[in-house]
N, C-alpha and C positions, 0 to 999 in steps of 0.2 A: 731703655725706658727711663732709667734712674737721668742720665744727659738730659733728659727732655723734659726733665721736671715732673715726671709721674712717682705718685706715693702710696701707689699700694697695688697689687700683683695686674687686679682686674685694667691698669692703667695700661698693660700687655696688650690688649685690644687695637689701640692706636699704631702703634706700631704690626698688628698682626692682618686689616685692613690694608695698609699698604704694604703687601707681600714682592710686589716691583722694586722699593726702593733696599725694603728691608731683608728679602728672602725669608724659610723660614722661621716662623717665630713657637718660642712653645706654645701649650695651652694651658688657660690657667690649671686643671689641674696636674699637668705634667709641674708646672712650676712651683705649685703646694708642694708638689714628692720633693722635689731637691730643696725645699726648703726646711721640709721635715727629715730629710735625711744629714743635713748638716750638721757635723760634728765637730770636737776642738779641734782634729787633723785638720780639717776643709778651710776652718776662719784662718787655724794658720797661715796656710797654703792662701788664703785671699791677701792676706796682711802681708805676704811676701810679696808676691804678685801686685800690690801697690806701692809698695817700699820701693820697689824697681822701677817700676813707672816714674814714681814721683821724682827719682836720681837721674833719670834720660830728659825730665822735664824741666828739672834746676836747669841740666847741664846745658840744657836748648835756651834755655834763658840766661846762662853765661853767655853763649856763646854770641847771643843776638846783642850783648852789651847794657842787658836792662838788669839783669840778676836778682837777686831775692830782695825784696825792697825795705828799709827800716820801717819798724814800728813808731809811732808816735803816742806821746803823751804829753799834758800840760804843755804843748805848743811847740817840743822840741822831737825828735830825734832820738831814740834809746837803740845803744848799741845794741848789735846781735841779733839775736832770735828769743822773741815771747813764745809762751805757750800759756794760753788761759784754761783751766779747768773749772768746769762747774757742775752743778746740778739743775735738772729741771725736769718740772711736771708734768708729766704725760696724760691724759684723761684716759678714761676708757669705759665703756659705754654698757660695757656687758661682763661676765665674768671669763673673763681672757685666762689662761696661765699666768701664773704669778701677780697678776692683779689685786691688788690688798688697798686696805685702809688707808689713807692720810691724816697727816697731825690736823691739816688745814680743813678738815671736813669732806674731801675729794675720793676717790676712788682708780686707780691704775698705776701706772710705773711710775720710776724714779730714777732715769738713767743720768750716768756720769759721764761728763765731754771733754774733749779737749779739742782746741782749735788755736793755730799760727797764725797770730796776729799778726802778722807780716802780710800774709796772703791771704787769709781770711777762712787757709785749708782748714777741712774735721780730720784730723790724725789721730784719733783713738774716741774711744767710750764704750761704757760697759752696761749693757742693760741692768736695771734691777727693779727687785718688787718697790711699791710705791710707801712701802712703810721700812724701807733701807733709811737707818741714821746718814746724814749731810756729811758728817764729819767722822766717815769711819776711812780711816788711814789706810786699811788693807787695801779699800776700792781706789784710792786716791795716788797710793804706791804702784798698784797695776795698770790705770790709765797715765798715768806720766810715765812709766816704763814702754808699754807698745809705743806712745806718743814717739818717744826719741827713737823708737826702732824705725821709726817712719822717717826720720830727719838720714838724706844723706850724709854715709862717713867722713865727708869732705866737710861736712857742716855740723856733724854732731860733736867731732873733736875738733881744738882748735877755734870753736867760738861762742863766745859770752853767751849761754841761754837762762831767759829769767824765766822762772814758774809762777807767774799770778792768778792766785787764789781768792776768794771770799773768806767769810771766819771758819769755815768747815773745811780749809783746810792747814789752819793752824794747829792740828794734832802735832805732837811732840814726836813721834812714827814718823810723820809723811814728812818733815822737815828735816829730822836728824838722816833720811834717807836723801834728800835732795842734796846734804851735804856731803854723804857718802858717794855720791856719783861722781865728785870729782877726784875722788880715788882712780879711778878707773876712764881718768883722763878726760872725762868731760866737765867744762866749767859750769855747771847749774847755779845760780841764787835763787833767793825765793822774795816773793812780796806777797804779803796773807795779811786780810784783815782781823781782827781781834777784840770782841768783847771788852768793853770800856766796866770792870768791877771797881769796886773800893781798894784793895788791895794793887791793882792795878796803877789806881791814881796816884795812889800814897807815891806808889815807884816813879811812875813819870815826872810827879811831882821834886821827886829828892833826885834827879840826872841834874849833872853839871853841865853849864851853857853851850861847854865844851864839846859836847854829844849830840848837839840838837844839829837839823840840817835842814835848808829849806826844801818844805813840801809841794811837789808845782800843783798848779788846778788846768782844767781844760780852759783855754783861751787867757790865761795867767802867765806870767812869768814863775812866780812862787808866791806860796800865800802863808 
């Protein structure tokens, strides 16, 4: 159902109509229970079960010669492997579980993503109420963590991965952690954007020439 582009259980109908192509299908409410009975064991046990998928799938695109493809930015070519994290806003119409307030005047979630820019894969994210801080490091440490459990070993050690962020996730936690990862033999950097303060400028202001480096832009060379 999810392959076919359906988003939400009752979408099981299509697929349960053609019992020919598909054989059987649950019913929605058999498929409410397992989804109410889903526990941290279960997601585990999912998150494996794609981890291994997703390493037969690399490995089928080595071996076809096309392989995991570069990321781009400002018109060139970035080695390795990206991973973007972000947040965003989920509406919700009624009062759901965990459904709470927004800064922006809204009402529902506020889950946290990550996705390989390379591929365009979703490799991690973690639900949350819609009044969860942007820039809380603990959410930001735990989705970049499953993220790399999803990256095969062949590709998590052994190659350049950059973490690109917005300003929530320039906490001084979720960064001094990306550089702890390469403790443990994987080479992560990070690129976060950051709040432009007065204290801020003074600093940018007093770097030497020597530290500056050109910034590229989309369809630029550097700007």
């Amino acid at each position: 159902m999810l392959a076919d582009g359906g988003e939400a259980i009752a979408d099981l109908a299509v697929l349960r109509d053609q019992a020919g192509v598909f054989g059987p299908v649950a019913s929605t409410p058999t498929a409410w229970r397992l989804l109410a009975d889903t526990n941290e064991a279960a997601l585990a046990s999912l998150r494996a079960a794609r981890g291994s998928a997703r390493e037969v799938a690399w490995m089928q695109a080595a071996e076809t010669g096309e392989g995991i493809p570069a990321a781009r930015a400002g018109g060139r070519e970035l080695p390795g492997l990206v991973l973007d994290l972000d947040a965003t806003l989920v509406t919700c119409h009624s009062q759901k579980e965990q459904a709470a307030p927004t800064y922006k005047g809204g009402f529902g979630f506020h889950p946290l993503l990550c996705f390989l820019a390379n591929t365009g894969e979703a490799v991690s994210g973690r639900l949350r109420p819609r009044n969860s801080g942007a820039n809380t490091a603990a959410d930001h440490i735990a989705v970049l963590d499953q993220a790399l459990a999803q990256i095969p070993d062949a590709h998590r050690h052994g190659t350049d991965i950059l973490v690109r962020a917005d300003s929530a996730g320039s906490a001084k936690a979720f960064l001094a952690h990306v550089r702890d990862l390469r403790k443990r033999g994987i080479r992560t950097f990070f690129s976060v954007g950051y709040a432009i303060t007065e204290p801020v400028r003074r600093a940018v202001r007093a770097m030497p020439d020597r530290l500056w480096h050109p910034a590229p832009e989309p369809g630029r060379d550097a700007a």
